[in-house]
Each structure stands twice: as C-alpha cells, then as structure tokens.
C-alpha atoms as one frame of an Amber mdcrd trajectory, in Angstrom:
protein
   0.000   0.000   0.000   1.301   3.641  -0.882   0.662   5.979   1.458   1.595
  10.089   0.481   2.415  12.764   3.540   3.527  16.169   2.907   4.078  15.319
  -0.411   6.441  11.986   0.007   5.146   8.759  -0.585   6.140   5.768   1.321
   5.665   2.422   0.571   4.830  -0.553   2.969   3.085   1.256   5.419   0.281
  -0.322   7.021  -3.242   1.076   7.996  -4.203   2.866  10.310  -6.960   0.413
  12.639 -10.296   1.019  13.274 -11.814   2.244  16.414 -13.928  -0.316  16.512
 -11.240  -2.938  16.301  -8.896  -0.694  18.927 -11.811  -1.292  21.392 -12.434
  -5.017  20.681 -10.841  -6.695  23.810  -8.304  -9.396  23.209  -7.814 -12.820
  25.038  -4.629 -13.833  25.956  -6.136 -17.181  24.957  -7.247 -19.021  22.133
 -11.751 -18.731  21.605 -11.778 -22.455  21.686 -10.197 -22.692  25.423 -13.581
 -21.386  26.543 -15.335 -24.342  25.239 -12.832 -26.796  25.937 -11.880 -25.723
  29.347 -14.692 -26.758  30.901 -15.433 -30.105  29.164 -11.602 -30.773  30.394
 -13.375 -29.955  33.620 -16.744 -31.971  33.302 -14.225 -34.984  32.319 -11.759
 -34.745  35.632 -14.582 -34.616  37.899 -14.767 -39.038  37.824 -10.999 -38.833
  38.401 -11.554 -36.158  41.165 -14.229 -37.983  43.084 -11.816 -41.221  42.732
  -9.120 -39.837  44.390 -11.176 -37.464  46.893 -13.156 -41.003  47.852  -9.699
 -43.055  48.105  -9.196 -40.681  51.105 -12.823 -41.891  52.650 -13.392 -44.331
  55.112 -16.401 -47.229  54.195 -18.753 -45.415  56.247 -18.128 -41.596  54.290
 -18.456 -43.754  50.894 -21.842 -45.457  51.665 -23.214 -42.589  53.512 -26.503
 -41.022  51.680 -26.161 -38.558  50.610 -22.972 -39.062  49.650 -20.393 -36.640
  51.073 -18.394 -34.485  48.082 -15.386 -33.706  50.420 -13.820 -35.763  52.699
 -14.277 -35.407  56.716 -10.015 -35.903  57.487  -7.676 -37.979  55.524  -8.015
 -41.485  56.020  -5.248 -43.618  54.833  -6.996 -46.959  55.546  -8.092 -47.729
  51.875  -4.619 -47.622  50.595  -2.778 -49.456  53.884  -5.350 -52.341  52.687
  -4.305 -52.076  49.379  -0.383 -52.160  49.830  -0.548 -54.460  52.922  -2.188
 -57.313  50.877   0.087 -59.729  50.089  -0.267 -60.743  47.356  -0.801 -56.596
  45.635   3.390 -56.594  44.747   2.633 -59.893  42.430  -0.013 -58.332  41.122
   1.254 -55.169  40.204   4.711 -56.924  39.062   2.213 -59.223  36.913   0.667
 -55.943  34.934   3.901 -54.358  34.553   5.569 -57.842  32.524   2.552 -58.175
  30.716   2.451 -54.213  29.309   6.249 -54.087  28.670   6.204 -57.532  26.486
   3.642 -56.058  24.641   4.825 -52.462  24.462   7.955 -53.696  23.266   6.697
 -56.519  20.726   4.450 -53.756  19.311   6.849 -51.348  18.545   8.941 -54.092
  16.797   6.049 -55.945  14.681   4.014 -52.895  14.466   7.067 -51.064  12.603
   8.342 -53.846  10.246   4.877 -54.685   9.466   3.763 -50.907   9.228   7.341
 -50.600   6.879   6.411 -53.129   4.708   3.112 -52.037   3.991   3.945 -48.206
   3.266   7.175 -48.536   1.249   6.970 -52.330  -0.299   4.704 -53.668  -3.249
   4.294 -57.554  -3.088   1.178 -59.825  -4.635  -1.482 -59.011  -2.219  -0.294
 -56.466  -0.169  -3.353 -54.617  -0.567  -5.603 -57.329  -0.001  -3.960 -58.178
   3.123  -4.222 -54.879   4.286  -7.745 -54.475   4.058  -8.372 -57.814   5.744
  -5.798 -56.714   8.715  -7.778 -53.645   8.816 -11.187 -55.398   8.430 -10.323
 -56.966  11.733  -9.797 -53.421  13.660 -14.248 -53.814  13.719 -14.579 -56.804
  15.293 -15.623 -56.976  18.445 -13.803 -59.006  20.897 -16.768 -60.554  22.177
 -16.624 -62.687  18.980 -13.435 -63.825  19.059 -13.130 -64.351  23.040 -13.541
 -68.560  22.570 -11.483 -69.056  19.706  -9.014 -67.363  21.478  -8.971 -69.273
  24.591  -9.290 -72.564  22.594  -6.036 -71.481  21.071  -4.333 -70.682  24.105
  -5.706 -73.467  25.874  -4.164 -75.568  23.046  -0.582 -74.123  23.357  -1.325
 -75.073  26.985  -0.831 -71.226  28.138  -4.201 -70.928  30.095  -3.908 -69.767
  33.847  -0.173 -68.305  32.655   0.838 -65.008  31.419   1.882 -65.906  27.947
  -2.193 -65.794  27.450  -2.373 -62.318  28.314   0.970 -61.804  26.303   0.430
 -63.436  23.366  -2.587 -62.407  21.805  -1.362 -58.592  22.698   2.161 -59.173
  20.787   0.863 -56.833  17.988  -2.296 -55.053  17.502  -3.711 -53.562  13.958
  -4.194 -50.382  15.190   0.019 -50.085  15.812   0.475 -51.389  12.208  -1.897
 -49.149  10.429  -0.305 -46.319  12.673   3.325 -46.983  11.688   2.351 -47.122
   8.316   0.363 -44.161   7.750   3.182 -42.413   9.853   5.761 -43.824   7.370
   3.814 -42.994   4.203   4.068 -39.449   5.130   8.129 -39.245   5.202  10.013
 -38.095   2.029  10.938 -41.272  -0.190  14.522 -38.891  -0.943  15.670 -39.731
   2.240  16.038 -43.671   2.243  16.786 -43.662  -1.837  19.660 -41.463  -0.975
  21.152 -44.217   2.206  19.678 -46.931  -1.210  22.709 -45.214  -3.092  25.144
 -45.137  -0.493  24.642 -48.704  -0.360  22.838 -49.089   3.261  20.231 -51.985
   3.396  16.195 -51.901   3.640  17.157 -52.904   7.203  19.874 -50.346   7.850
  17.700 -47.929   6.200  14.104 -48.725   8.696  16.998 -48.576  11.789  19.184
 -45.615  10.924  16.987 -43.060   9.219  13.006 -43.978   9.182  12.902 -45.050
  13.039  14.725 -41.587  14.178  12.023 -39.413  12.525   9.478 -41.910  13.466
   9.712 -41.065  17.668   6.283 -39.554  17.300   4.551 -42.252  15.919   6.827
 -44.663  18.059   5.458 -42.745  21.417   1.999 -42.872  20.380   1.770 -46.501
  19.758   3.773 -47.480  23.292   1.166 -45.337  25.498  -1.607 -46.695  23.786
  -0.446 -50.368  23.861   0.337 -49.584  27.415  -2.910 -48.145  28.419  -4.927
 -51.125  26.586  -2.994 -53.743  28.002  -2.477 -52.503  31.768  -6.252 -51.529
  31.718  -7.311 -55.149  30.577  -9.998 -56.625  32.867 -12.249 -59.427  30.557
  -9.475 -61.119  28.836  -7.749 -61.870  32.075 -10.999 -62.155  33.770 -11.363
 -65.633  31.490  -7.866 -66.855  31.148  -6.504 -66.469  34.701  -7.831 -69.136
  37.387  -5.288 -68.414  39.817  -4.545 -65.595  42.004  -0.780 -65.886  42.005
  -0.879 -64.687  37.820  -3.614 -61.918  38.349  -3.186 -58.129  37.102  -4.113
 -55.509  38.994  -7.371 -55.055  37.357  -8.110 -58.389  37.832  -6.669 -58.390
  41.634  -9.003 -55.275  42.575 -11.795 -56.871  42.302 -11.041 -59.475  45.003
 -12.053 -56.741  47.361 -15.972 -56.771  45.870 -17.527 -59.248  47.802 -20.888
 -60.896  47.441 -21.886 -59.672  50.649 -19.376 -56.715  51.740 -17.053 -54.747
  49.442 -14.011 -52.636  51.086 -14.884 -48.903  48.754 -12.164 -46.963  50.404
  -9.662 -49.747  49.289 -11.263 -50.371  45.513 -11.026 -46.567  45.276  -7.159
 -46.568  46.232  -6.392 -49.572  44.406  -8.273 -48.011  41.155  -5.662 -44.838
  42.370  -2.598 -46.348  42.071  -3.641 -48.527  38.998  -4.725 -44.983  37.452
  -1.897 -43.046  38.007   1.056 -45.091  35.849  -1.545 -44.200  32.572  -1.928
 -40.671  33.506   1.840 -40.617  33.918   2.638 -41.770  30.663  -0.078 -39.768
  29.004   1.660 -36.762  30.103   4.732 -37.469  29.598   4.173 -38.458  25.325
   2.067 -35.748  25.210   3.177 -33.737  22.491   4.307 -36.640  21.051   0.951
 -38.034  20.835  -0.449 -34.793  18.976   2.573 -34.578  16.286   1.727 -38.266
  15.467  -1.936 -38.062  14.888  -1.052 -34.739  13.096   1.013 -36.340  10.526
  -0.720 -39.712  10.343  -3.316 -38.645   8.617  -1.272 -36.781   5.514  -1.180
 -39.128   3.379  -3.560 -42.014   2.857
C-alpha cells in the first residue's frame, strides 16, 4: 500500500486500525479454550471424586447422601491395598505383561507398518484391508477361539495368554504405516545409493524421525494392556498370575465390598496411565497430526 504525507510517498506502510477494532478486547487465549476448558473440567470430575473417595473411610463412601469432600484424611483404603500380600505380584504381573507387549508392538508394528507403506508384493493390498477389516470386530466374537487357542498351546492360567494375543495389535500397524507414508521417499533412496540396506535404512533413518509415531503406539499399547480386565478375567484361574485389574476386584464381595480400598487400588492402577499420558504428550499430537497426511 502507498501511502503520500507532505508530499512523500512511502511504501509498505500499514493502515491505520479502526476504532472499533482498537476497542475489541483481546484474550490472551485461544476462543476455543472457553469451550474446551470446561469439558476438560466436566471430564476430571470421575478422576476427582476417585481420588477425593480413596481418602474416605467405608462409612463416608456409603453414607446417603454421599459426602463431596472428605471429613479428614483417612489412609486406611490404601494401607489395605499395599498391605495385601499378594498386591506386589499383582502389580509386578501388569507391569511384565504391558512391557512384552509395548515392546513386541513397537517391533512388529514397525516392520509390518514398513512393509506395507514402502513395499509392493502380490497381495499387499488385499492383506491390508483384511488386517484392517479386523480393527471392527468386536472381541466378544473372538473371546472362545481365542482361549481354545491358548488353551491348546497349553498357556491358560499363565501369562503368555495375556501376552500373546497382545504381541501386535492392527491399530500399531496401520499407525506406523500411515506415519511412514508421510516421510520423504529422498531420504532412504539417498542411504539406497550409499549402499545401506532396507534394514539399515528402517533402523538408521526412518525409526529416528518416526519417535512420534513410536510414542503414540507405546502409550496406547500400554494403556490397553495394563487396563485389561475381561481377557484376564477368562484366562486367569489363579490368584498368584492376576493383574491388577483383575486383583481389585477381590475386594468386591458378594456380601461386603471394602470402597475406600477399591477406590485406592483403582488410584494407584490410574496413576502409571496418567503418567505416561503426560509425559508423550506432544508426542501423541505430532503423530496423529502427521498420520493422517497421506492415505
């Protein structure tokens, strides 16, 4: 824009505001934040309540109507709760069964999720409908095939049946892959020409770039697998090989449940999620952000 003063003209110079937009109040926040500020609110109030309540006795929990804020701090829920003994196996149980997965997930899920983006073999398109076709089933239907299978490899009432049908998933596949379809191709055919490997290639240059998608896929396998209450519910018989999901809900009885300690067991199996969430949080957001690119 040219603007001319006194009779010079200078060029560049930018106009002069309104007074109506001079008066127009600015937040030192984004518009959205007052929508999604208090959803973030409406959504922490079950978490709230769950840790308020872990600090309850039995008779503060069953009292009607309920109390919102607790009388004193009473520990007794979670000196239950760590003073069981059998709470260490338990917890030692969840934390084999999530890393095996995590860890077999990462591995599978990116070779698999490499193959699929970047090679071309009879099928491969075929196969990766049917792998994706298989994202909408619901477990419900393939619950008993799945225990006849691990009850034929003999793995029933032992971890490998919670480890096992968790060593890779679809969803970290179809993750990897979308993740790797959106990488330049110029990068791995120059390492092609310096004579590196497909192999050397996935390890030294894709997997680098691909910490993102890498995060996203360990805190979700994490959360799914830790979280897991109706698979182990069917395949574990003994106590001794119980998550902590599955362990908690020794303390509902048929005739008496302990509240204050199911809240502070639900408390400490809560927080190792939360803690990871936060942690691959931004993580999280550049992978779904760059996902879904390119299809």
């Amino acid at each position: 824009m040219t603007v001319t003063t006194t009779g010079r003209t200078r060029v560049g110079a930018r106009p002069a505001a309104s007074p109506a937009a001079r008066r127009r109040p600015r937040l030192p926040f984004s518009p959205w934040h007052l929508l999604l500020a208090p959803l973030a609110a409406l959504f922490a109030v079950p978490l709230l309540w769950l840790l308020l309540s872990s600090f309850m006795s039995d008779a503060e929990i069953n009292r009607f109507p309920p109390a919102l804020w607790p009388s004193g701090v009473d520990l007794g829920g979670y000196r239950y709760v760590l003073g069981n003994a059998m709470f260490p196996r338990w917890l030692l149980n969840s934390a084999i069964v999530s890393a095996v997965a995590v860890a077999s997930n990462l591995v599978f899920g990116t070779l698999g999720g490499y193959a699929f983006a970047r090679m071309r073999f009879a099928g491969s398109r075929v196969l990766l409908v049917l792998m994706l076709a298989t994202m909408v089933v619901p477990f419900q239907l393939t619950m008993i095939p799945t225990f006849l299978v691990m009850k034929k490899l003999g793995l029933i009432d032992t971890l490998g049946a919670l480890i096992v049908p968790a060593l890779v998933t679809p969803f970290a596949v179809f993750l990897l892959r979308q993740f790797f379809l959106s990488l330049p191709r110029e990068l791995e055919e120059a390492a092609w020409i310096d004579g590196c490997s497909r192999l050397r290639v996935l390890y030294a240059i894709v997997l680098p770039l691909a910490r993102p998608a890498l995060a996203t896929v360990a805190v979700l396998t994490f959360l799914t697998t830790w979280n897991d209450l109706t698979w182990p519910l069917i395949a574990i018989n003994h106590d001794t090989q119980y998550t902590l999901p599955l362990g908690l809900t020794t303390f509902q009885g048929q005739h008496h449940t302990r509240w204050s300690a199911v809240m502070a067991g639900n408390v400490i199996t809560v927080l190792p999620v939360l803690l990871a969430f936060l942690f691959a949080q931004k993580a999280f957001i550049r992978s779904i952000t760059s996902s879904g690119l390119k299809g």
